[in-house]
C-alpha positions as CSV (number, residue, x, y, z in Angstrom):
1,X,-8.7,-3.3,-2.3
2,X,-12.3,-2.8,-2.9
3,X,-12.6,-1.4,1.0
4,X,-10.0,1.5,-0.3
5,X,-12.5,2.3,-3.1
6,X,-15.3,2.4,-1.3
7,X,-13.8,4.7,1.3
8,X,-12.3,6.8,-1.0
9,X,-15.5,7.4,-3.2
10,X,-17.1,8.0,0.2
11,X,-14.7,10.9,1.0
12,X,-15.4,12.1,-2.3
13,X,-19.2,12.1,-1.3
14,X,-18.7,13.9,1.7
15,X,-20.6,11.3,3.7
16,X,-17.0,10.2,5.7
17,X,-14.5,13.2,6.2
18,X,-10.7,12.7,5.8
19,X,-9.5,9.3,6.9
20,X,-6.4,7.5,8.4
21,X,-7.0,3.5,7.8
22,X,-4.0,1.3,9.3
23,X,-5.4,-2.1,8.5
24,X,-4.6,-5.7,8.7
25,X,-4.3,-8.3,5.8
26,X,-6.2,-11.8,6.7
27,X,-4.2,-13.9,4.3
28,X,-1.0,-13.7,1.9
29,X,-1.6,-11.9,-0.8
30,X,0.2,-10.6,-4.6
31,X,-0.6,-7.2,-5.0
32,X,-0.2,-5.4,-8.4
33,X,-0.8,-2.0,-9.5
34,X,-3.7,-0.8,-11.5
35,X,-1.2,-0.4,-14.9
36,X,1.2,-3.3,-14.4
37,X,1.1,-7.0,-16.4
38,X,-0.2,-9.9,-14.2
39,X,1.8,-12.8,-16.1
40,X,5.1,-10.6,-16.2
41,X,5.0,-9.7,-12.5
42,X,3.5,-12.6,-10.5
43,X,4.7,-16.4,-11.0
44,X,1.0,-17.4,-10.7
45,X,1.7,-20.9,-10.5
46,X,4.1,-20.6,-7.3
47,X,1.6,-18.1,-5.9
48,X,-1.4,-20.9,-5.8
49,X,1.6,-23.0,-4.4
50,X,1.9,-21.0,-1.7
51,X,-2.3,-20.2,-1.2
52,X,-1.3,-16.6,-2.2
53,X,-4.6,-14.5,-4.0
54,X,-3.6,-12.6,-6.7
55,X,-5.4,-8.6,-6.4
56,X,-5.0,-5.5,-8.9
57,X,-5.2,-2.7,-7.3
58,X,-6.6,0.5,-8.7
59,X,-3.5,2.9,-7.8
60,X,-0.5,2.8,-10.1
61,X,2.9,1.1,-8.4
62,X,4.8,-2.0,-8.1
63,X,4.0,-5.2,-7.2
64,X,3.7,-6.0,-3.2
65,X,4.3,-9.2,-1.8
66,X,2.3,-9.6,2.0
67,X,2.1,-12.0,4.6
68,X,-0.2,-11.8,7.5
69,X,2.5,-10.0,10.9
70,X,5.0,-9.5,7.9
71,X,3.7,-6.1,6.5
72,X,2.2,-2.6,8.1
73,X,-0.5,-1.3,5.8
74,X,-1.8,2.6,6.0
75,X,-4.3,4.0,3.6
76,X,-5.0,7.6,3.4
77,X,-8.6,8.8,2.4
78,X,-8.5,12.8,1.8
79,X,-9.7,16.0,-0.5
80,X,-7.1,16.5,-3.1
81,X,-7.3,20.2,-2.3
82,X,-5.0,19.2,0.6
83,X,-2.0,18.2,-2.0
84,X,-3.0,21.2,-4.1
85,X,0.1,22.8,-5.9
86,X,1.9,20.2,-5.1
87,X,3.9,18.3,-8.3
88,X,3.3,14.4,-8.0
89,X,6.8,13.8,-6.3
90,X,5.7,16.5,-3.7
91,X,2.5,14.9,-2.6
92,X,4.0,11.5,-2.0
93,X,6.7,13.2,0.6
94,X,3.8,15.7,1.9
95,X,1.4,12.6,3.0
96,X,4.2,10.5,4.1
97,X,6.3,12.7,6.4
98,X,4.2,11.5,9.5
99,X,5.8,8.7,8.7
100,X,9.4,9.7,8.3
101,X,8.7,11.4,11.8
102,X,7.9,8.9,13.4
103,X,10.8,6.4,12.4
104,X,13.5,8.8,13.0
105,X,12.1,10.9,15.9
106,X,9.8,8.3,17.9
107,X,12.3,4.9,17.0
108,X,15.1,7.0,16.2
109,X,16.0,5.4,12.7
110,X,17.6,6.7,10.0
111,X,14.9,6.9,7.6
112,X,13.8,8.5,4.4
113,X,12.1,9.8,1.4
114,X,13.2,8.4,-1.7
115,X,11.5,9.6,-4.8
116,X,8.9,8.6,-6.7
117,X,7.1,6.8,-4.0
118,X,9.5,5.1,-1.0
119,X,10.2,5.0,2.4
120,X,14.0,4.2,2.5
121,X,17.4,3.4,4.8
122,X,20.9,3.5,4.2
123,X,20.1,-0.8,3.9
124,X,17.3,-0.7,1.2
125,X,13.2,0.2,1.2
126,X,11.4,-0.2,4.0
127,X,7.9,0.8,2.2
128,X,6.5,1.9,-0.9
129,X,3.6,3.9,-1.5
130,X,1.0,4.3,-4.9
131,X,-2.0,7.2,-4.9
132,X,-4.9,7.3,-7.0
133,X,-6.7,10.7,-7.6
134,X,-10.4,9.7,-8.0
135,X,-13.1,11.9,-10.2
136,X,-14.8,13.4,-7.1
137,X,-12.2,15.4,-6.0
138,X,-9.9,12.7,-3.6
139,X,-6.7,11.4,-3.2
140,X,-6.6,7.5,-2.1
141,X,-3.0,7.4,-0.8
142,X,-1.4,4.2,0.6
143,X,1.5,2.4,1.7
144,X,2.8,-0.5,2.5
145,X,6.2,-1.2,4.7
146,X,7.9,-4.2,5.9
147,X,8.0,-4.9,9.5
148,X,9.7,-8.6,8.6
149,X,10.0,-10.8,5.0
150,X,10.0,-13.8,4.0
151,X,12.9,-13.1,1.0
152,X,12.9,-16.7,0.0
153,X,9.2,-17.0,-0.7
154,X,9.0,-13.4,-2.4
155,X,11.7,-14.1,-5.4
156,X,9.7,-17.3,-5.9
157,X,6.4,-15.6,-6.2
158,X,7.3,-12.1,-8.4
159,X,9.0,-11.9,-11.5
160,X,11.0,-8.6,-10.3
161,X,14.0,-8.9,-12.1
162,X,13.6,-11.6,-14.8
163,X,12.7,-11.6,-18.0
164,X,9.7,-10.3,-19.2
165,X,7.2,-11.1,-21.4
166,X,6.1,-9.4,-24.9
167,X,3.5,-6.9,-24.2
168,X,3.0,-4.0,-22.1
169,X,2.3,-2.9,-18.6
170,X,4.8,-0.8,-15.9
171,X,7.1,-3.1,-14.2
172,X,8.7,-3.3,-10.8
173,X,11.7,-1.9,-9.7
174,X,14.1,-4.5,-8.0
175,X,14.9,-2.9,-4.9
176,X,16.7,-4.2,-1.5
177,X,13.7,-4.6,1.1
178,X,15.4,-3.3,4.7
179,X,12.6,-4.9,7.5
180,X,11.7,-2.6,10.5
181,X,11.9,-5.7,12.8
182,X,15.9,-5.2,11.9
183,X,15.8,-1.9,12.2
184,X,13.9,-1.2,15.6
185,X,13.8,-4.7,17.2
186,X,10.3,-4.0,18.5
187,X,7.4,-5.4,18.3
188,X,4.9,-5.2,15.4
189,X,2.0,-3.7,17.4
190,X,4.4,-1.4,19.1
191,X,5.4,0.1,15.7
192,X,1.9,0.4,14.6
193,X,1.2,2.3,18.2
194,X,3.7,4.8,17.7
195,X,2.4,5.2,14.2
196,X,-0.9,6.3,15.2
197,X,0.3,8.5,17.9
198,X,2.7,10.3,16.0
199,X,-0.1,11.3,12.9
200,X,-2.4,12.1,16.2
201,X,0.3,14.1,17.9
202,X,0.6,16.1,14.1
203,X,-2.7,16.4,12.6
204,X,-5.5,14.5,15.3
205,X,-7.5,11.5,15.3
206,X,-10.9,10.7,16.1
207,X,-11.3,6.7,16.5
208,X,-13.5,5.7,14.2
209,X,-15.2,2.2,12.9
210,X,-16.1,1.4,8.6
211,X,-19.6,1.2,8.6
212,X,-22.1,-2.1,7.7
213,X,-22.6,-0.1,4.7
214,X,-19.6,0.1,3.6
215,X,-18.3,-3.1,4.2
216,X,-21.2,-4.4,2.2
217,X,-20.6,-1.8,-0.2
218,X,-17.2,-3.4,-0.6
219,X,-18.2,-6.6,-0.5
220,X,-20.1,-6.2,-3.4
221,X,-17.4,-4.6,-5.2
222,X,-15.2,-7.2,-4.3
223,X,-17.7,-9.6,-6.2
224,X,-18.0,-7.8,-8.9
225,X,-14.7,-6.2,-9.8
226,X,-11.8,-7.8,-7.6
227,X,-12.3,-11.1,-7.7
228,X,-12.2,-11.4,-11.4
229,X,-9.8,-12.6,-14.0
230,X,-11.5,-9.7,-16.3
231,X,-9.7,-6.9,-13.5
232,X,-7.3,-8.9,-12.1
233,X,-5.5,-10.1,-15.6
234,X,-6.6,-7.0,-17.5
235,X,-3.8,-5.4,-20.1
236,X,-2.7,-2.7,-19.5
């Protein structure tokens, strides 16, 4: 979460141009957008059952539940003149169609747009995606999609569904998740190839590395911001 930040405020700095991230998560993790309530969305108990960490992000959204090989994760670091015009709704489909391109044209799904902010099938979501336009003049746009789930674990964990809590704060949607390991019976790395090479085959890539300075920069910010109650359990 703090990585995303960073690259987005260096984007907005114009000291890294336009960037694809498709990254990898090292442990499970709760994450719950920047204007949701922690105690009404995550069953924090279960989740330090489960060695879970609990993370506000700073895009709005739902709550995502991720395991290691269970999720594919994209971020998108870019001006926000390239959305320009756009209504919000318009945006999401805009930096998401690569996507939708490559599930129905590369792995020949049926797949979808489904406003506000998901990737859809005729069988449920497959991803959902949150953006946060930051002061300099950026969009931080990213998504996260199921490869494969563990359904049993994820009802334990979030509160989707049951009864909330008095107070505030935007809640989750319950939604039918519809894995792409069900869908395309490939491999994980295989669906994260075709991915890349459909956004290269659309708009180019140049292979790229985040600098030491950013991953301190992060690291620091991780420290300071992320890793505490006073973020994490913030009302909304």
């Amino acid at each position: 979460m703090a990585l995303d930040e960073v690259l987005a405020r260096e984007v907005s700095a114009g000291r890294r141009p336009p960037t694809l991230r498709i990254w990898e998560w090292s442990a499970p993790a709760v994450v719950i957008g920047s204007f949701q309530s922690l105690r009404n969305e995550v069953d924090a108990a279960e989740a330090r059952r489960l060695g879970m960490t609990v993370v506000r992000r700073i895009s709005g959204g739902g709550a995502m539940f991720i395991e290691p090989g269970n999720t594919i994760t994209y971020s998108l670091y870019a001006p926000e003149s390239l959305v320009a015009g756009l209504s919000l709704a318009g945006s999401y489909r805009y930096l998401d169609d690569w996507v939708i391109g490559t599930l129905t044209e590369d792995l020949g799904m049926s797949a979808w747009y489904r406003p506000l902010n998901d990737i859809a099938s005729a069988q449920g979501k497959i991803g959902g995606a949150a953006q946060r336009r930051l002061a300099g003049g950026t969009v931080l746009h990213h998504v996260t999609m199921a490869y494969d789930i563990n359904a049993d674990a994820m009802a334990r964990v979030l509160r989707t569904g049951r009864e909330k809590l008095p107070g505030k704060g935007i809640p989750s949607a319950v939604k039918r998740v519809d894995p792409l390991c069900r869908q395309t019976r490939l491999p994980r790395a295989e669906v994260i190839d075709a991915l890349a090479a459909h956004f290269r085959s659309c708009y180019g890539l140049t292979p790229d590395t985040v600098t030491s300075g950013e991953v301190r920069a992060a690291r620091d910010l991780a420290r300071a911001k992320f890793s505490g109650s006073e973020w994490t359990a913030r009302l909304p």
